[in-house]
N, C-alpha and C positions, 0 to 999 in steps of 0.2 A: 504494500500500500504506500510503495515512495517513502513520503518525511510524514506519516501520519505522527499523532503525539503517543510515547507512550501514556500511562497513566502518572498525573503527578506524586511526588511524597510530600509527606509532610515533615517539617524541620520545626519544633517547637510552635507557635501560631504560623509558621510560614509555609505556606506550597512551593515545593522547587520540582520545576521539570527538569528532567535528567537531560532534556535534550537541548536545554540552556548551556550556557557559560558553565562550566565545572569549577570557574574562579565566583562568580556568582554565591553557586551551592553551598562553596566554603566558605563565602563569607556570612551568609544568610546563618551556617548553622553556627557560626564563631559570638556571632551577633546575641543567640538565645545560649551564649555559655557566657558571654560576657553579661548577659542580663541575669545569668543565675550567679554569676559571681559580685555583681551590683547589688541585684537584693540582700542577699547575702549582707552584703556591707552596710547596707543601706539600715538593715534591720539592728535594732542596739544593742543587741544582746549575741550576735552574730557575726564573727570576722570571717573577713572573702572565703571562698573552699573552692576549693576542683570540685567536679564531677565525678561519679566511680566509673564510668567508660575511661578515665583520664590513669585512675589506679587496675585497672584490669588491662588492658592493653592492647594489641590485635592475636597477641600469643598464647600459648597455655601457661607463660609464666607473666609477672607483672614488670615493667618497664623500670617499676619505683619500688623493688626489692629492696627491702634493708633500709629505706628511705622515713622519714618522717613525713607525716603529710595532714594535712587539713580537709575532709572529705564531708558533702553533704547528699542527703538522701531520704523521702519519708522511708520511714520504719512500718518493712510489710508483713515482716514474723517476728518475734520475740517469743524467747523461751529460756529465761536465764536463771529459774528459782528450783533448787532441786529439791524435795520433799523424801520422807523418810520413803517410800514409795516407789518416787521414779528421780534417776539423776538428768538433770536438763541440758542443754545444748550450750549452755551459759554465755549465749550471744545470741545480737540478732541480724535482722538481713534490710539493710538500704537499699532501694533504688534510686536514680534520679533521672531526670529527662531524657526522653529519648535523642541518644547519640547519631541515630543512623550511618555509623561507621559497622561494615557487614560483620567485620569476623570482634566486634566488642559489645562484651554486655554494661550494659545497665546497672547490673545489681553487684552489691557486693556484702559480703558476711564479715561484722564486728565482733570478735571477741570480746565481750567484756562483761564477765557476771557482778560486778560491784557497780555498775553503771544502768541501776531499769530505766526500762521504757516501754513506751505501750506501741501497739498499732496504730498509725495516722500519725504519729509524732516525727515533726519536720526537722531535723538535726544537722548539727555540722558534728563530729569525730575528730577528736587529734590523736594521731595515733601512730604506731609502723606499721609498714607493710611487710606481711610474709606471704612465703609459698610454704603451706602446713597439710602437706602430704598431697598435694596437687589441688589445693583449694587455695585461692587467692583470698588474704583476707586481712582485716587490721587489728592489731591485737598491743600490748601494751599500752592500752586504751589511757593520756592523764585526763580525758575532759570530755563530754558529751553535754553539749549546749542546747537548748531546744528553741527552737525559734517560730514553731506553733504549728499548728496543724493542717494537713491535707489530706486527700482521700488517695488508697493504694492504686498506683498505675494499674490501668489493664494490662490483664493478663494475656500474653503470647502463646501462640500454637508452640511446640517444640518440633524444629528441624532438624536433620542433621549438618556441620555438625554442632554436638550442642552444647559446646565448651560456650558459643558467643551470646547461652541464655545463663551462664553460671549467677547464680542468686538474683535472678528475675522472675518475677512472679508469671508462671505458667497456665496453663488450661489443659485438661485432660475431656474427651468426649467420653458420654456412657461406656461403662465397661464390665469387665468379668474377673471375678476373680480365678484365678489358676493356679499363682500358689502359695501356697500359706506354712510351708515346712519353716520355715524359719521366723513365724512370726511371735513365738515366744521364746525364740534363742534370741533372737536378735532383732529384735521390732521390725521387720519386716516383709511387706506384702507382696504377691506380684500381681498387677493386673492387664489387662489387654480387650484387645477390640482388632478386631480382624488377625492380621497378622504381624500390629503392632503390639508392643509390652512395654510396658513400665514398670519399677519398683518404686511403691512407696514405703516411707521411711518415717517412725516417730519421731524422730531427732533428739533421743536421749540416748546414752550411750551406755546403757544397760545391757546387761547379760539375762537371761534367765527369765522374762519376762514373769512377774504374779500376776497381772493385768492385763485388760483388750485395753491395746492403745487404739488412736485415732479418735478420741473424744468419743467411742459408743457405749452404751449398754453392758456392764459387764458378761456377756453371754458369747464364747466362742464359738456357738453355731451362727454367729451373722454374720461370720469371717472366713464362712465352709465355703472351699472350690465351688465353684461353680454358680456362686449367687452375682449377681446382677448389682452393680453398682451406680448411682448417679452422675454426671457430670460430675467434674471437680475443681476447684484452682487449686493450688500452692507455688511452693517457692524448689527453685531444682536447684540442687548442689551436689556436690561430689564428696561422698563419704563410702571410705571404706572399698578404696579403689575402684567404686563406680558412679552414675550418675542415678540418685535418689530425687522422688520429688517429696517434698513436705507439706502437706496437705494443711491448708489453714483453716477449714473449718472440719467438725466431723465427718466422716464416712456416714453415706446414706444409703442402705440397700436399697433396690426397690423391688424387693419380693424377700421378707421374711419366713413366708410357712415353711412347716416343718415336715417331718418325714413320715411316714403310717406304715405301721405293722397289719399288713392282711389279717383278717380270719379267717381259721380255714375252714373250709367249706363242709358242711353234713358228710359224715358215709366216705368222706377220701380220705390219703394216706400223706403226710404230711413228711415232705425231708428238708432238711436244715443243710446246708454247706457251706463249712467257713474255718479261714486260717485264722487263728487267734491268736497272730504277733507274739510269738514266746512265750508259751504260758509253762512257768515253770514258777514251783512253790519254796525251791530252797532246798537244805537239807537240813532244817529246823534245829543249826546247830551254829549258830552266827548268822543263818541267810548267807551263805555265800555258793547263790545262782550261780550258773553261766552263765544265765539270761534272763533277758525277761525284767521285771519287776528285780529293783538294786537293793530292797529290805522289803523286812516282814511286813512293815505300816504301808508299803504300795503293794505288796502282795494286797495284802485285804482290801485296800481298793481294785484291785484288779479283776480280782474273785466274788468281788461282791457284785460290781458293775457286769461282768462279763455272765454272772449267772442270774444276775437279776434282764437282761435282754434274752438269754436263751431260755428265759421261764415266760416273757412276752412272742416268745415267737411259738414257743407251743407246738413243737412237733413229736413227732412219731418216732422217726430216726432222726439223729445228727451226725453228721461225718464230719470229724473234724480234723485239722492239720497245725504244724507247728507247737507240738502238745508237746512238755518234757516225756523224754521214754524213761520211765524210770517204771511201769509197770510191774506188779505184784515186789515192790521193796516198801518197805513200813511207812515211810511217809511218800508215797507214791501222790502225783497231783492228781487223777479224774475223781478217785472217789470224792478228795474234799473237794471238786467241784460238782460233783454230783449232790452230794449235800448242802452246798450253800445253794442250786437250782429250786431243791425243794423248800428250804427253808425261803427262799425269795417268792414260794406260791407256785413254782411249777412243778412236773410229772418228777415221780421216783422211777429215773434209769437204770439198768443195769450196764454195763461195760462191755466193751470188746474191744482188748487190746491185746497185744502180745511181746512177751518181754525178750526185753535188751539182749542180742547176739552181738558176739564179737567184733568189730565191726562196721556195726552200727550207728547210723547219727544220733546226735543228743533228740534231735525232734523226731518225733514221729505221726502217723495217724490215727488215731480212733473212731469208735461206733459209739455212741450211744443210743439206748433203744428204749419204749417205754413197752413195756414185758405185758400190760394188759391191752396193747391194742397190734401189735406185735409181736413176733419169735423169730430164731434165726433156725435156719434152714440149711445143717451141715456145718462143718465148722470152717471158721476163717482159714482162707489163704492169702499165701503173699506172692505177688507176681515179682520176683527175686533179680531185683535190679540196685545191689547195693552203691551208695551205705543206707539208700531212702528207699526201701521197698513198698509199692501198691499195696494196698489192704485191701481184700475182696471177703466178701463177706452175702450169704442168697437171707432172704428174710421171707417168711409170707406175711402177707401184708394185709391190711384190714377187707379190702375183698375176696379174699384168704389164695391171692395169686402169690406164685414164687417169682419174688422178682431178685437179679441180681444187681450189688451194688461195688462199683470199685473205687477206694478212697484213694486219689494221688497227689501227690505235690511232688514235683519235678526239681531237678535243679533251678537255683537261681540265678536269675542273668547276671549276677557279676563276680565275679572272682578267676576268670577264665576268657579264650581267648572268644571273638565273634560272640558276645552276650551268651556264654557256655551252648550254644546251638549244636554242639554234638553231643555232650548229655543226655540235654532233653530231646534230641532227635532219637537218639537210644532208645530213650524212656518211653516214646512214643511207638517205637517197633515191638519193641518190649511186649506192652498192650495189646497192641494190631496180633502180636503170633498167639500170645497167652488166649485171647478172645476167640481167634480162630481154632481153638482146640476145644471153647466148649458148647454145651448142650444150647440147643435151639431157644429156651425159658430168656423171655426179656432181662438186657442188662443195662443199668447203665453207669459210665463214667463220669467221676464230679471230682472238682477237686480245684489245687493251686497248679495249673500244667504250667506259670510261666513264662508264657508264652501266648503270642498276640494274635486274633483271629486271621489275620492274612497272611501267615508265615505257612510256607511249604513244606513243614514237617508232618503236617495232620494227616498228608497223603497216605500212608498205610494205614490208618482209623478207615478212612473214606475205602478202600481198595477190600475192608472187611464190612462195609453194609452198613457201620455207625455213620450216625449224623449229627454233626452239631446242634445245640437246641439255641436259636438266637436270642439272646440277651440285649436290654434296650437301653442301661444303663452303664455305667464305668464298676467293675469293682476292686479299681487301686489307681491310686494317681500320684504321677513320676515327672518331674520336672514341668510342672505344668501340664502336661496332657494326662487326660483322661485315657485311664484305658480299661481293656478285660483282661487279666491277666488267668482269672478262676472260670471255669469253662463245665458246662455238662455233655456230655456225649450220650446217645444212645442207637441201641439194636436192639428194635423187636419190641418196645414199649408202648404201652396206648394209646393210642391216640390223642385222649383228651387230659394228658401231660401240659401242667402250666408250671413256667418257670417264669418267676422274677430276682431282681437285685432289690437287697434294702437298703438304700442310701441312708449317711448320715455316721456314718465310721470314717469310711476312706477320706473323705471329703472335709472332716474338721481339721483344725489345725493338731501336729502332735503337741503333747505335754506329756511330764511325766507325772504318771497314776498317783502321786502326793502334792501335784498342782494346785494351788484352792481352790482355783476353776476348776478341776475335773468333774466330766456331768456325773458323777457316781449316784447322782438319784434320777438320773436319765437313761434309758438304753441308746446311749450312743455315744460314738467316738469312742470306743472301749479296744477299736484294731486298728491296723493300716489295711485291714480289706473290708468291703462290704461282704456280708452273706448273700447265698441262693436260698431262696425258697421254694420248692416246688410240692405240686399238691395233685395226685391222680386220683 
């Protein structure tokens, strides 16, 4: 279109077209720095100041390193009072007029916890400048002047790259949350929207989190994967070797509800499948687990929590995985999980386990059965793929069919070469030969296989007549993505076989079972997997 115009900027009140004099541009925006250094002076209680574009520079380090300097900016975060509770950031974050120099920000972060201020409050800094582990920022703060108030600049989309939004107040569009492993190690969230992410970040430097940061509701299910967040602003910085933004007002979900345990239906037979993240009770001689729960006082939350949901879910059989093997030894774990079930209001199980071979992993899998709607049918086998052997186990079942069931957890994808995919490729032949040798009577496979429904190891399941049963939720979630890591298989089963996932485990943040948060009067977040339930 020839010399059409581009669109103009704006330079403090001034519009500069780019396709003017470039000597013009510079003086136009010199013009609204020499007016912010005017008022400044103008003001009585305020001497001249740079701008923080002037202390941040066009680089990732500052120009005025080691420098003394006079710096103004309204104040768009503050967080500098640390309570017994939580430790603060013990500074805050200026901006000042827009620079429109491409690769400099705006905004810059004040160290100084003996110097409050609130939000809106219009300041000049005297202070040095450092580079404090790749944040530019002014700290041996002697003076913090106020010279009255404004409202915080608007907030900026974040491009890349986004060293040139470092402590400017940001904007995030509605989002999801994804991952929340680290949000009470280390106050940290992550969220996303397409196939962008962000971390946000409390901005105290706490370990160990007792509390939901973010200004909500003490309640760690509104910080579970997968919920739905509001628009946001805050303030981006770079802590902790990456770029965090700081969220200046609360987090908003916008979908709260919670999760629902089915009933199960008249006249069907009800199975439970689920890894139970380590459930080992000790050796009731110091508590020194190998896993699992680190003393006796998380044990009993653990046991309490974990038996108080599988007395809510109410089944017939339970297959379970990641159980200590310590079967038929004196202080062995299912029995006393079988008793804290009952005492929580659910069915009196009996067991099916079998004890520790040489050999052997610490974990293993189990049965549980409730003997008056239920019996087992022959006694357990093991499709003998050490150190983690399949539990197979025929039951008939309350329409008094024989059905077979195989308990597995597979190796885990990490400690090994390609996410250990010849293990569990193994593991999976293993099954497919074991299967193909027996009687026509429906069976089916459930369990932790480890592995993702699009992987091409399933081939020898499929080559013997099983079929996956689809699942429509996640049950475990890894870096952000949701996935199915726990899987049912079957051959020759009924037809009117329903299988769901019960969210609301995988999906909270972890804590550990002595947390004060932990929901121990909730059935949930008690694993790192969701269970199956299915109901013929």
């Amino acid at each position: 279109m020839g010399d059409s115009a581009e669109p103009s900027k704006k330079c403090g009140d001034h519009i500069v077209n780019p396709h003017h004099h470039q000597v013009s541009r510079r003086r136009t925006c010199l013009l609204v720095l020499c007016v912010w250094v005017l008022c400044s002076a103008a003001h009585a209680a305020c001497p001249p100041a740079m701008a923080p574009h002037l202390v941040q520079g066009a680089t990732d380090s500052s120009p005025l390193q080691g420098q003394r300097v006079q710096v103004r900016g309204v104040v768009t975060y503050s967080d500098q009072i640390d309570t017994p509770q939580r430790n603060s950031l013990r500074g805050f974050f200026i901006q000042g007029p827009p620079s429109y120099q491409p690769q400099s920000s705006d905004g810059l972060f004040i160290y100084a916890p003996n110097h409050p201020v609130n939000v809106g409050d219009d300041v000049v800094v005297d202070g040095d400048v450092l580079e404090f582990h790749g944040l530019t920022e002014v700290t041996r703060v002697r003076r913090v002047q106020r010279c009255g108030q404004a409202a915080p600049p608007a907030p900026v989309t974040i491009e890349a790259p986004a060293e040139r939004y470092e402590g400017m107040r940001v904007q995030l569009p509605a989002t999801r949350i994804t991952e929340n492993y680290r949000l009470f190690g280390f106050g940290e969230l992550v969220v996303a929207q397409g196939d962008q992410s962000w971390i946000l970040e409390d901005g105290s430097n706490d370990r160990r989190l007792t509390y939901v940061p973010f200004g909500m509701a003490q309640d760690p299910s509104l910080l579970a994967n997968g919920r739905p967040l509001a628009p946001l602003t805050g303030v981006l910085s770079w802590r902790w070797d990456q770029w965090v933004v700081l969220p200046d007002t609360a987090l908003t979900p916008t979908y709260t509800g919670g999760w629902r345990i089915p009933r199960q239906p008249v006249d069907r037979t009800r199975l439970v499948v689920w890894n139970l993240k380590n459930l080992f009770n000790g050796d009731q001689q110091g508590f020194r687990a190998s896993r699992g729960a680190s003393n006796a006082e998380e044990w009993m939350v653990q046991r309490t929590a974990i038996a108080r949901h599988l007395a809510e879910l109410n089944a017939d059989i339970v297959a379970l995985q990641e159980v200590e093997h310590d079967y038929g030894t004196e202080h062995a774990v299912l029995p006393e999980l079988v008793a804290a079930i009952a005492q929580a209001g659910g069915r009196t199980y009996d067991i099916i386990a079998l004890p520790r071979r040489s050999g052997d992993d610490q974990i293993t899998q189990a049965f549980l059965y409730d003997p008056e709607q239920v019996r087992p049918n022959g006694q357990p086998l093991l499709i003998d793929k050490h150190p983690r052997p399949s539990l197979a186990q025929r039951f008939v079942d309350r329409q008094a069919q024989v059905i077979g069931i195989v308990n597995v957890h597979l190796k885990s994808r990490a400690g090994c070469a390609n996410q250990c995919a010849e293990p569990r490729t193994q593991g999976v032949k293993a099954l497919a030969a074991w299967l193909a040798q027996q009687p026509s009577a429906p069976w089916l496979l459930a369990g932790d296989f480890n592995t993702l429904p699009d992987e091409a190891l399933w081939q020898p399941l499929l080559q013997q007549g099983a079929q996956p049963v689809r699942l429509s939720a996640p049950t475990y979630w890894y870096r952000g993505q949701a996935q199915q890591l726990d899987h049912v298989w079957v051959s020759g089963m009924p037809a009117a076989l329903q299988a769901q996932v019960i969210q609301g485990h995988a999906e909270l943040p972890p804590m550990p079972f002595n947390h004060p948060l932990f929901p121990v009067t909730q059935p949930w977040g008690v694993s790192d997997h969701n269970p199956i339930v299915m109901d013929w």
